[in-house]
Residue frames as qw, qx, qy, qz and C-alpha x, y, z in Angstrom:
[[0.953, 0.236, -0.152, -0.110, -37.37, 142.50, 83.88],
 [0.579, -0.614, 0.513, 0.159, -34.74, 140.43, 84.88],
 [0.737, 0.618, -0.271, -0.026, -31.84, 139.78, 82.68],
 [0.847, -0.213, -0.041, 0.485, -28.09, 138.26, 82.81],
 [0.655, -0.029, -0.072, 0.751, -25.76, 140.47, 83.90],
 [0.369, -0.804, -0.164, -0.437, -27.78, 142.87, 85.67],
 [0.468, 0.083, -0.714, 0.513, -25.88, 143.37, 88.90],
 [0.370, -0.750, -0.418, -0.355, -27.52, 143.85, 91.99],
 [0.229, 0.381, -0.674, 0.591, -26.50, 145.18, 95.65],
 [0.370, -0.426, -0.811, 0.158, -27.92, 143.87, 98.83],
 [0.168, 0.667, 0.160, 0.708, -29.98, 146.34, 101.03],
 [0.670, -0.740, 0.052, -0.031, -28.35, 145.68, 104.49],
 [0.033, 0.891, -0.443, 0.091, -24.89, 146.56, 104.91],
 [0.690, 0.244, -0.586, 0.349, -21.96, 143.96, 105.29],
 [0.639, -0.722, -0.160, 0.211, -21.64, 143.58, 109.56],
 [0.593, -0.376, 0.222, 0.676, -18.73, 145.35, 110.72],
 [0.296, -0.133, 0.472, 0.820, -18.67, 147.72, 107.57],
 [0.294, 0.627, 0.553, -0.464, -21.80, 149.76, 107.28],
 [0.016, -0.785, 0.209, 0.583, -20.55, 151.05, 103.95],
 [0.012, 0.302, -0.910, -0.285, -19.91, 148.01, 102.07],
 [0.787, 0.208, 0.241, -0.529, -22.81, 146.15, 100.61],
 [0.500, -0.120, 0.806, 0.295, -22.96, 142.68, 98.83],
 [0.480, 0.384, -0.176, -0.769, -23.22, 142.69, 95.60],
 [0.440, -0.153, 0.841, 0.274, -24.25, 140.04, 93.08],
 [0.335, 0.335, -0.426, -0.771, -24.68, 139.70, 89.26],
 [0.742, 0.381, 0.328, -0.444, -27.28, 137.74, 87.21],
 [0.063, -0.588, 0.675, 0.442, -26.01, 134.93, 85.25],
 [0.009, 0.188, 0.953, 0.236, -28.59, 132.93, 84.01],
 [0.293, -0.149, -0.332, -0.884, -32.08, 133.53, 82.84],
 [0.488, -0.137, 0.458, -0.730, -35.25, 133.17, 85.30],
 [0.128, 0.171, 0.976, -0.041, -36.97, 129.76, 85.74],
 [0.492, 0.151, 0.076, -0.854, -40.75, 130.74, 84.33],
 [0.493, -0.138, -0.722, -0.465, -41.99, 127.36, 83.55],
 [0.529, -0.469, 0.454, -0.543, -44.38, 126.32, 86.27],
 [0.953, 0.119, -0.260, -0.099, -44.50, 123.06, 87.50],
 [0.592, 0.678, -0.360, 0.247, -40.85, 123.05, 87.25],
 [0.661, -0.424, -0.318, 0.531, -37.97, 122.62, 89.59],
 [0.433, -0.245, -0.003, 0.867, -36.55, 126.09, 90.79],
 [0.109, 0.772, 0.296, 0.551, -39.58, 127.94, 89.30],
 [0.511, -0.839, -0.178, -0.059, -39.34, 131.30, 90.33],
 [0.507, -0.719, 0.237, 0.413, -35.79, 131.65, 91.05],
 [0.512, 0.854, -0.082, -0.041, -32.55, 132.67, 89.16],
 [0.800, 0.105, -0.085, 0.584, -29.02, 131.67, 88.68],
 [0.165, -0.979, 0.108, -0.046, -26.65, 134.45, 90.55],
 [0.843, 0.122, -0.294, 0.435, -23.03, 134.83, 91.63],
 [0.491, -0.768, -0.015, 0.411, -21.58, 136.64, 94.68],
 [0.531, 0.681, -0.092, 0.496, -19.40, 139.39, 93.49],
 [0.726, -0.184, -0.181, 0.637, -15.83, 139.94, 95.06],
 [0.044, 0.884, -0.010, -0.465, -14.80, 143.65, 95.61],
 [0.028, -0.408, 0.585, 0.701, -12.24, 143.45, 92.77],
 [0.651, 0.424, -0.040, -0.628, -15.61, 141.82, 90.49],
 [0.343, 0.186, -0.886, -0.249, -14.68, 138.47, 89.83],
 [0.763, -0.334, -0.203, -0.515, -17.81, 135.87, 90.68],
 [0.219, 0.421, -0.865, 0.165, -17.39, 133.90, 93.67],
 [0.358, 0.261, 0.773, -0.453, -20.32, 132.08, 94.97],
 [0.315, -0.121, -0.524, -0.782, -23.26, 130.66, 92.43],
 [0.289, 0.229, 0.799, -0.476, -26.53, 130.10, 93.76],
 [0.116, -0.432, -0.869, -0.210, -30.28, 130.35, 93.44],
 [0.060, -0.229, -0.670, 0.704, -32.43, 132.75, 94.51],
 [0.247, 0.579, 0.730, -0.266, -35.76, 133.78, 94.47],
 [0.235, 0.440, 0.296, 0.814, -36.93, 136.68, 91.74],
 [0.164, -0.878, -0.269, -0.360, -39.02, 138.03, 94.22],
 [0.615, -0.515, -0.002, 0.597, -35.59, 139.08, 96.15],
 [0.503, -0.048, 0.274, 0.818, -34.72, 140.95, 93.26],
 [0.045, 0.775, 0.398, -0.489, -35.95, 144.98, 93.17],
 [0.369, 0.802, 0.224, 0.414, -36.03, 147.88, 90.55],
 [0.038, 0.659, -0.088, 0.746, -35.77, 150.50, 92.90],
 [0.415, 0.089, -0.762, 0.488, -35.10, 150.74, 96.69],
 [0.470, -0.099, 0.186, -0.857, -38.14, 152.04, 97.75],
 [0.137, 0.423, 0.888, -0.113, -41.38, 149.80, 98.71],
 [0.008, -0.457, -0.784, -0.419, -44.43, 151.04, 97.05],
 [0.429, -0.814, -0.385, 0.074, -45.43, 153.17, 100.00],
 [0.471, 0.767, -0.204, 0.386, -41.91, 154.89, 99.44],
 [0.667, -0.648, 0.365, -0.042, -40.47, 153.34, 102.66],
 [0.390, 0.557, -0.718, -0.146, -37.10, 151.63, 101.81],
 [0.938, -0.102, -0.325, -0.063, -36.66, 148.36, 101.43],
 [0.453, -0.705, 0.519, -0.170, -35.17, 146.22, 104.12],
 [0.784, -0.096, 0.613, 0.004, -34.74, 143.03, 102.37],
 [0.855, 0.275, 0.400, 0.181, -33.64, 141.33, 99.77],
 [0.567, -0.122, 0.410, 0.704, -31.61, 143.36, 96.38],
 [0.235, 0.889, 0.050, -0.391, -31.92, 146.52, 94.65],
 [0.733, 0.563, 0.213, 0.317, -30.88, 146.77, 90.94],
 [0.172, -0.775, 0.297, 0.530, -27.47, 149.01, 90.22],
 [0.403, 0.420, -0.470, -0.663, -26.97, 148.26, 86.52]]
């Protein structure tokens, strides 16, 4: 279940810096009405390396993972993997 202030990290490395992943945190509660604008997606914010938000957006919920595996226990190549 998505919540606010869940952070997530991306699960393709930053170019140039195979080591470094983007993170961002959950700051608003999922759109679930259908119909709706923005069903389906969630308020986010790019997180800085020292953790201060810089970038809100949108983005889909199905971008956002439990666990970095696919079902078939292949990792995932897209989209965000939960870290707290």
């Amino acid at each position: 279940m998505i919540q606010p202030g869940q952070i997530y990290r991306s699960t393709t490395p930053i170019p140039d810096q195979p080591d470094n992943y983007r993170r961002i945190k959950v700051v608003g509660e999922p759109n679930t009405v259908p119909g709706g604008w923005n069903f389906g997606k969630v308020d986010v914010a790019t997180l800085a390396e020292d953790g201060r938000e810089i970038r809100r957006r949108r983005v889909e919920t199905s971008q956002l993972h439990a666990t970095a595996t696919t079902r078939d226990g292949k990792p995932r190549r897209t989209g965000y993997v939960l870290e707290t």
